[in-house]
Jmol script that loads the backbone (N, CA, C; Angstrom):
load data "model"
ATOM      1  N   UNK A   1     157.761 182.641  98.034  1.00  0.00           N
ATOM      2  CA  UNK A   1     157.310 181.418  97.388  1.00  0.00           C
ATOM      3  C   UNK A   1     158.429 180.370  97.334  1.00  0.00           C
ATOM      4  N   UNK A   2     159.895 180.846  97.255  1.00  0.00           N
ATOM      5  CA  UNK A   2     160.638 179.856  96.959  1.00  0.00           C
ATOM      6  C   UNK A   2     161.084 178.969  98.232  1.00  0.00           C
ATOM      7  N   UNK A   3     160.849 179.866  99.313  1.00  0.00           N
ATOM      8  CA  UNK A   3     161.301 179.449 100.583  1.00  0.00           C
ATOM      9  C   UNK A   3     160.532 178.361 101.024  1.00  0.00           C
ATOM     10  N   UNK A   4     158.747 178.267 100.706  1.00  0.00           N
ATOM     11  CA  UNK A   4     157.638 177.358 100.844  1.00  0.00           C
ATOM     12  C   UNK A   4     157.986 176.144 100.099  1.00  0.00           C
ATOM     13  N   UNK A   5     158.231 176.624  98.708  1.00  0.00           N
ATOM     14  CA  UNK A   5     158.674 175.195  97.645  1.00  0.00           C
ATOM     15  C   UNK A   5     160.336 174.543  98.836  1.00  0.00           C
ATOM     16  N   UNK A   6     161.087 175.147  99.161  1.00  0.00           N
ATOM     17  CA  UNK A   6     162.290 174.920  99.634  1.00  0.00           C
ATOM     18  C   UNK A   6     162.705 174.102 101.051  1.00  0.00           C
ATOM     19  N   UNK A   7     160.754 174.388 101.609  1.00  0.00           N
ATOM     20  CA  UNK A   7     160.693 173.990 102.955  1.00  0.00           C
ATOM     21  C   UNK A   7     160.117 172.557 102.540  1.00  0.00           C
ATOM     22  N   UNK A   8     158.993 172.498 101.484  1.00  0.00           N
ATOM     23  CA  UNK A   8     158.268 170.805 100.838  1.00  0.00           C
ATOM     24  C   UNK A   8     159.504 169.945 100.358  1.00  0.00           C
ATOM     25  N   UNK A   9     160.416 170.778  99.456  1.00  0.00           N
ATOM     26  CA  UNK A   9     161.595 169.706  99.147  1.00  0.00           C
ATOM     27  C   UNK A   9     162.282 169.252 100.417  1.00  0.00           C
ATOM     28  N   UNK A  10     162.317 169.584 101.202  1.00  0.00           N
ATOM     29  CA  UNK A  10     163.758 169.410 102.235  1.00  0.00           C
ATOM     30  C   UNK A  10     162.498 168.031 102.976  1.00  0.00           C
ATOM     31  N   UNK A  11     161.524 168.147 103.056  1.00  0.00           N
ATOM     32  CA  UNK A  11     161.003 166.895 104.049  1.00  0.00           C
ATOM     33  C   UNK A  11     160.193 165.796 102.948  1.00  0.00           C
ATOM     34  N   UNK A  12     160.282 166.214 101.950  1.00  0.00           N
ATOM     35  CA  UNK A  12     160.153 164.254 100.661  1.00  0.00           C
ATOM     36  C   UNK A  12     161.534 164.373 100.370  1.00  0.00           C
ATOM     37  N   UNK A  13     162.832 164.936 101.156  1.00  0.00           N
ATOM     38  CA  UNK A  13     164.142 164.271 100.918  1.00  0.00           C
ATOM     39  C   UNK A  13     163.476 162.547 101.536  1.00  0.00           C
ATOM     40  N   UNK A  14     163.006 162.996 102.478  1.00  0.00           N
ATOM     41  CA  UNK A  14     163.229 161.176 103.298  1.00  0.00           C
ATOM     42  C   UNK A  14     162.075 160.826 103.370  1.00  0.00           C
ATOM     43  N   UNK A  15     161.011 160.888 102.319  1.00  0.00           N
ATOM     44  CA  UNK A  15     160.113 160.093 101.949  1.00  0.00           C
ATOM     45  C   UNK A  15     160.559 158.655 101.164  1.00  0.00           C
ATOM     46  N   UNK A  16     159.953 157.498 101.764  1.00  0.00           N
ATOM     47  CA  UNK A  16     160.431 156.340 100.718  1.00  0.00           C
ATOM     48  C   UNK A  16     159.814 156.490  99.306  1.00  0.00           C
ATOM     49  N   UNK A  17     160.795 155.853  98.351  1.00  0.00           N
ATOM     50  CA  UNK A  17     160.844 156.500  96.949  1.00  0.00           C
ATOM     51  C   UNK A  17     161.041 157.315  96.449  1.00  0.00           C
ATOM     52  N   UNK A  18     161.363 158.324  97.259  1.00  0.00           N
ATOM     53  CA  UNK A  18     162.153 159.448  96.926  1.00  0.00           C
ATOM     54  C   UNK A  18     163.669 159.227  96.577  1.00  0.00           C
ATOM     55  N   UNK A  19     164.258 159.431  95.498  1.00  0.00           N
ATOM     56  CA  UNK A  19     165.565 159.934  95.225  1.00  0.00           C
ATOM     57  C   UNK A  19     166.508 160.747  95.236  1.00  0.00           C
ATOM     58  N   UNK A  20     167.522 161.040  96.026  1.00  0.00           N
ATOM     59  CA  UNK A  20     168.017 162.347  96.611  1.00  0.00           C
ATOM     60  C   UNK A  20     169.808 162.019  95.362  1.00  0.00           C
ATOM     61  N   UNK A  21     169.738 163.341  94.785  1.00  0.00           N
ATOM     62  CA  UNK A  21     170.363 163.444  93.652  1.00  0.00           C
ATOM     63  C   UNK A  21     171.765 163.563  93.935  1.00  0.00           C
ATOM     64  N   UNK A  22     171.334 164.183  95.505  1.00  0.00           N
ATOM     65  CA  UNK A  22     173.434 164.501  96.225  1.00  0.00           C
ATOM     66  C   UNK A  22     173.773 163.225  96.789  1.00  0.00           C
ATOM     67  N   UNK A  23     173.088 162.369  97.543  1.00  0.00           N
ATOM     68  CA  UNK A  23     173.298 161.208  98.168  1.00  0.00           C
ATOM     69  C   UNK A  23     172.976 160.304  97.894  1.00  0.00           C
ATOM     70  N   UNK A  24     173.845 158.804  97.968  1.00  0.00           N
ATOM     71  CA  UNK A  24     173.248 157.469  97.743  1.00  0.00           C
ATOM     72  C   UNK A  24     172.605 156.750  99.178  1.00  0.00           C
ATOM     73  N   UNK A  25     171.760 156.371  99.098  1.00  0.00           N
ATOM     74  CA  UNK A  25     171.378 155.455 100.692  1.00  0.00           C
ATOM     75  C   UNK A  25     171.263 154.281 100.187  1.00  0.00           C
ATOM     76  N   UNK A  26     172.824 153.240 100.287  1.00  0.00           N
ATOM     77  CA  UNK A  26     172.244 151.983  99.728  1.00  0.00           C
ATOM     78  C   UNK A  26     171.960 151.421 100.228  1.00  0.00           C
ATOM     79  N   UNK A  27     171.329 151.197 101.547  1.00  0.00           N
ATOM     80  CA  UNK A  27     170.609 150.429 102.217  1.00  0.00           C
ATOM     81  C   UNK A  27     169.296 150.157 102.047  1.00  0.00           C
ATOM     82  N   UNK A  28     168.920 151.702 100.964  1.00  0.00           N
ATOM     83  CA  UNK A  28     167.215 151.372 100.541  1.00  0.00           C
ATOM     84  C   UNK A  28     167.461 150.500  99.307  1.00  0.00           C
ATOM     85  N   UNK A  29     167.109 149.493  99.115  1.00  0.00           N
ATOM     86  CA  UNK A  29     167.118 148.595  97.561  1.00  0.00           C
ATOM     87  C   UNK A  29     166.570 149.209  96.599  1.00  0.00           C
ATOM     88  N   UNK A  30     165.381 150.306  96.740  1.00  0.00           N
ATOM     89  CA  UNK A  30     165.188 151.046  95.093  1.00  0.00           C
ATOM     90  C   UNK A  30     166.329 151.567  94.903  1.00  0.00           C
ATOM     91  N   UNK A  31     167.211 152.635  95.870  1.00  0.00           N
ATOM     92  CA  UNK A  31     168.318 153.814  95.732  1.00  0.00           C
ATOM     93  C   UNK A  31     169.286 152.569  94.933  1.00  0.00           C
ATOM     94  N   UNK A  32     169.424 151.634  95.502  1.00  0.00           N
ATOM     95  CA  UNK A  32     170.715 150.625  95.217  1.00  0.00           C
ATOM     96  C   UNK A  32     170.443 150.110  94.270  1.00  0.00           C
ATOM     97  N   UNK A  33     169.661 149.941  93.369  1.00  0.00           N
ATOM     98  CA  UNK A  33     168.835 149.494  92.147  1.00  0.00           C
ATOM     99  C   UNK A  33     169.003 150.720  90.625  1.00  0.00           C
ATOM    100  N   UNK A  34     168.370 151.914  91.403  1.00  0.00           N
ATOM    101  CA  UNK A  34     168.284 152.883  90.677  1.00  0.00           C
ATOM    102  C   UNK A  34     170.029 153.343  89.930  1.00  0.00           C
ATOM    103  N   UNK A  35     170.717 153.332  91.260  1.00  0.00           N
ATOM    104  CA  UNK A  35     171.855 153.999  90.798  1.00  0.00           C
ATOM    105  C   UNK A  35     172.896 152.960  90.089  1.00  0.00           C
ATOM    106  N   UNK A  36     172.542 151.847  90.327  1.00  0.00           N
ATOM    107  CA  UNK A  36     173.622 150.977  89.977  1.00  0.00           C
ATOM    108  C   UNK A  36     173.315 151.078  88.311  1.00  0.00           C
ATOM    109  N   UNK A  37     171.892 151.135  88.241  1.00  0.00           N
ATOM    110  CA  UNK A  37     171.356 151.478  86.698  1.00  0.00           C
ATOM    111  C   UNK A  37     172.294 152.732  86.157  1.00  0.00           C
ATOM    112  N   UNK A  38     171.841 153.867  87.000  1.00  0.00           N
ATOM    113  CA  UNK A  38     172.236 155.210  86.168  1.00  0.00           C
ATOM    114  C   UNK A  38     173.749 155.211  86.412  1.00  0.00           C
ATOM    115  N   UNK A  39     174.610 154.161  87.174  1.00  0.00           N
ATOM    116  CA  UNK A  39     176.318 154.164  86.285  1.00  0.00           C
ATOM    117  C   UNK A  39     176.394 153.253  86.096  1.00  0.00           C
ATOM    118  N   UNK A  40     175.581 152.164  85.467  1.00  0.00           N
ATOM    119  CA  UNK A  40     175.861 151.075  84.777  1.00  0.00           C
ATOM    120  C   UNK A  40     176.705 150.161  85.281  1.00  0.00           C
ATOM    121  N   UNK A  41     176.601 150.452  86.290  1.00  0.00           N
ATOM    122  CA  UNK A  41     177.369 149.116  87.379  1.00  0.00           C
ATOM    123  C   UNK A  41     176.506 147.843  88.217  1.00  0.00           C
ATOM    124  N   UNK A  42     177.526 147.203  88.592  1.00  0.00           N
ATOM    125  CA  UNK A  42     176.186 146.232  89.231  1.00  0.00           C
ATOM    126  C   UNK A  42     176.132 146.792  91.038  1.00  0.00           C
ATOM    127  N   UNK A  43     175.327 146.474  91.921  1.00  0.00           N
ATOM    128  CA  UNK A  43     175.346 146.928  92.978  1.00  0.00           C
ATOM    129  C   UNK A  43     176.512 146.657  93.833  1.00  0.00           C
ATOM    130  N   UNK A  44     176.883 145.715  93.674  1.00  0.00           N
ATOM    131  CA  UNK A  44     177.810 145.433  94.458  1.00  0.00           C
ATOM    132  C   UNK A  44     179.310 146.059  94.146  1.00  0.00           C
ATOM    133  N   UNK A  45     179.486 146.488  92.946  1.00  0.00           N
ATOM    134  CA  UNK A  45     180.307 148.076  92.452  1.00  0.00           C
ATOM    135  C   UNK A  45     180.123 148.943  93.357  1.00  0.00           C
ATOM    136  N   UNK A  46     178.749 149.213  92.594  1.00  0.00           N
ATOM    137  CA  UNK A  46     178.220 150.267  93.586  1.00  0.00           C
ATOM    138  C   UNK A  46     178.310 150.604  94.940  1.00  0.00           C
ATOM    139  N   UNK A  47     178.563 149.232  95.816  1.00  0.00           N
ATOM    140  CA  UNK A  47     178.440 149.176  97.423  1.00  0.00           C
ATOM    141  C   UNK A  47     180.043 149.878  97.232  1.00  0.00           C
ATOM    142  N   UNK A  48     180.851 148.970  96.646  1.00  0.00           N
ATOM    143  CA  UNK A  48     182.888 148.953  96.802  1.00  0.00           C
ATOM    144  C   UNK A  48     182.667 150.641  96.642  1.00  0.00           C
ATOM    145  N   UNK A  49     182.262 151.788  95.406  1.00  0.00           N
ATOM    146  CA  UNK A  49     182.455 152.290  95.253  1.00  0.00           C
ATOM    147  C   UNK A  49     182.121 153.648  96.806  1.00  0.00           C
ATOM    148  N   UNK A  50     181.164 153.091  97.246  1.00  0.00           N
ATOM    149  CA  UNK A  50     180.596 154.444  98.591  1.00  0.00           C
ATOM    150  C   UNK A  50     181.129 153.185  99.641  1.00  0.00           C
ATOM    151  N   UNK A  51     181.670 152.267  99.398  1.00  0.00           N
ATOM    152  CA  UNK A  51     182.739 152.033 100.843  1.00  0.00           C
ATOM    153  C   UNK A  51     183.730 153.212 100.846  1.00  0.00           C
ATOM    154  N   UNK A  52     184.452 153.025  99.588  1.00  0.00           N
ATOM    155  CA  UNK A  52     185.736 154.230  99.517  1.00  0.00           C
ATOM    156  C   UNK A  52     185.764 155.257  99.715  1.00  0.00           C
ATOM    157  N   UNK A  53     184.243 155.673  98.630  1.00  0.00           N
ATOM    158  CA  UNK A  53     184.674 157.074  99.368  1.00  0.00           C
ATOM    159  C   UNK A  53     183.483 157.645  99.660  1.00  0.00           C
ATOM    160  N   UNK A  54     182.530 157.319 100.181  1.00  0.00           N
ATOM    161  CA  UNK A  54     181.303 157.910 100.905  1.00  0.00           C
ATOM    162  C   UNK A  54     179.993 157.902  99.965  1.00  0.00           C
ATOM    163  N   UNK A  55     178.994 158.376 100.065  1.00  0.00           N
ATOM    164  CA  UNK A  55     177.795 158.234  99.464  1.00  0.00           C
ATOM    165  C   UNK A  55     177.354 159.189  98.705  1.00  0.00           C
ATOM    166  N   UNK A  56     178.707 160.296  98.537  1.00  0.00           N
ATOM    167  CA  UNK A  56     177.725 161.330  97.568  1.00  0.00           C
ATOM    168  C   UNK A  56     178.132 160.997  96.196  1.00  0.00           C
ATOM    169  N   UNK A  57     176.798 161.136  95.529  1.00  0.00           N
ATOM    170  CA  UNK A  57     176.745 161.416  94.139  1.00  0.00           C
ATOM    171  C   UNK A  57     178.129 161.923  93.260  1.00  0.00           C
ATOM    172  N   UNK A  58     178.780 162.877  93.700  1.00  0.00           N
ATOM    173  CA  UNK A  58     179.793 163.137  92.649  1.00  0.00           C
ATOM    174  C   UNK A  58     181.100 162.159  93.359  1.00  0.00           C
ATOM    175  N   UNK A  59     181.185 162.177  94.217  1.00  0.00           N
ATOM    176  CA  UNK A  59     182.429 161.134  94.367  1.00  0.00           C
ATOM    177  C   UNK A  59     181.974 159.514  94.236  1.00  0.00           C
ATOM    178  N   UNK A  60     180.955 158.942  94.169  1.00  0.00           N
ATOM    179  CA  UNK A  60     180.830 157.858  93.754  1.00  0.00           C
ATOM    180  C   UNK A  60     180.817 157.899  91.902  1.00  0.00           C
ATOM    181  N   UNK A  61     180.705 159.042  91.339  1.00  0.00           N
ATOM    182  CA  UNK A  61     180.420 159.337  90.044  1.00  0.00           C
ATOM    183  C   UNK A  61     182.343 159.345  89.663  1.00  0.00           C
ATOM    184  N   UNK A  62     182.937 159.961  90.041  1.00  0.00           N
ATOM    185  CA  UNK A  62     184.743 160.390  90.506  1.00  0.00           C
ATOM    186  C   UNK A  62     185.086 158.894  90.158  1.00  0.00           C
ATOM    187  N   UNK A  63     184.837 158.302  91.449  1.00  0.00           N
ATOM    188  CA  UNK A  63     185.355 156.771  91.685  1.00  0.00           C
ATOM    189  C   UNK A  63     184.864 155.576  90.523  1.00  0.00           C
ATOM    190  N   UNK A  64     184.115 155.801  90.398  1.00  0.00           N
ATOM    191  CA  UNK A  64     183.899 154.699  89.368  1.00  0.00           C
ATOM    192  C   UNK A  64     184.220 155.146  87.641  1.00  0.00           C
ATOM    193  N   UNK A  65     184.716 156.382  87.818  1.00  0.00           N
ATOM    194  CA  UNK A  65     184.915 157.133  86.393  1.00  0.00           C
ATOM    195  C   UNK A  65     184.165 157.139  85.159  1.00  0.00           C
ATOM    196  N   UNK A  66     182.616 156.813  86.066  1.00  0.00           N
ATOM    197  CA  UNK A  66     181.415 156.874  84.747  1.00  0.00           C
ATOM    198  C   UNK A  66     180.774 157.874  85.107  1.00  0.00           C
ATOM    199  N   UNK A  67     180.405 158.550  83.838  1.00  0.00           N
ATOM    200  CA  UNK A  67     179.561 159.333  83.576  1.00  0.00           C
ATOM    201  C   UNK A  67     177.846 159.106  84.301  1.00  0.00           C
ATOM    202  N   UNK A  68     177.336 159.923  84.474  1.00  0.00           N
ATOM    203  CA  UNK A  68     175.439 159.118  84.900  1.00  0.00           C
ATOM    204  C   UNK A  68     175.240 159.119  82.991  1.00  0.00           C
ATOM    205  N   UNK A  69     174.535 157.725  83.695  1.00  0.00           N
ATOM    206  CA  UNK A  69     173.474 157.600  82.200  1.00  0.00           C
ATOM    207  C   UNK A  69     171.793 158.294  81.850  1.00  0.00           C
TER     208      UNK A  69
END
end "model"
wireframe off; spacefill off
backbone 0.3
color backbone group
C-alpha cells in the first residue's frame, strides 16, 4: 500500500499548484508567493536567497536565518 500512495505522490510533485516541501521553483509565481509568505520575506529576498545557495527548502531556510512560519 505504501509503495501505491508513494508512486501518486512522486507524479502531483509536478502538478501545477502543487507545493513541493524540499524544493522552491520560483519561476512558478504561486511557489514564489507562497514561500516568500512562509519566511516572511519579500520575493525578491527570496529570489537573492536560492541565487546563493540553490532551491532547497532547508538551505534557503539556513540563508535567510528564518524560521518557516
Amino acid at each position: 500500500m505504501n509503495e501505491i500512495v508513494n508512486q501518486i505522490m512522486d507524479r502531483t510533485d509536478n502538478l501545477p499548484g502543487f507545493i513541493n516541501n524540499d524544493y522552491i521553483n520560483i519561476s512558478e509565481y504561486y511557489e514564489a508567493e507562497y514561500w516568500s509568505k512562509k519566511f516572511g520575506v519579500s520575493v525578491e529576498q527570496l529570489k537573492s536567497a536560492i541565487r546563493a545557495v540553490g532551491n532547497s527548502v532547508s538551505a534557503v531556510e539556513k540563508r535567510l536565518g528564518k524560521q518557516l512560519v
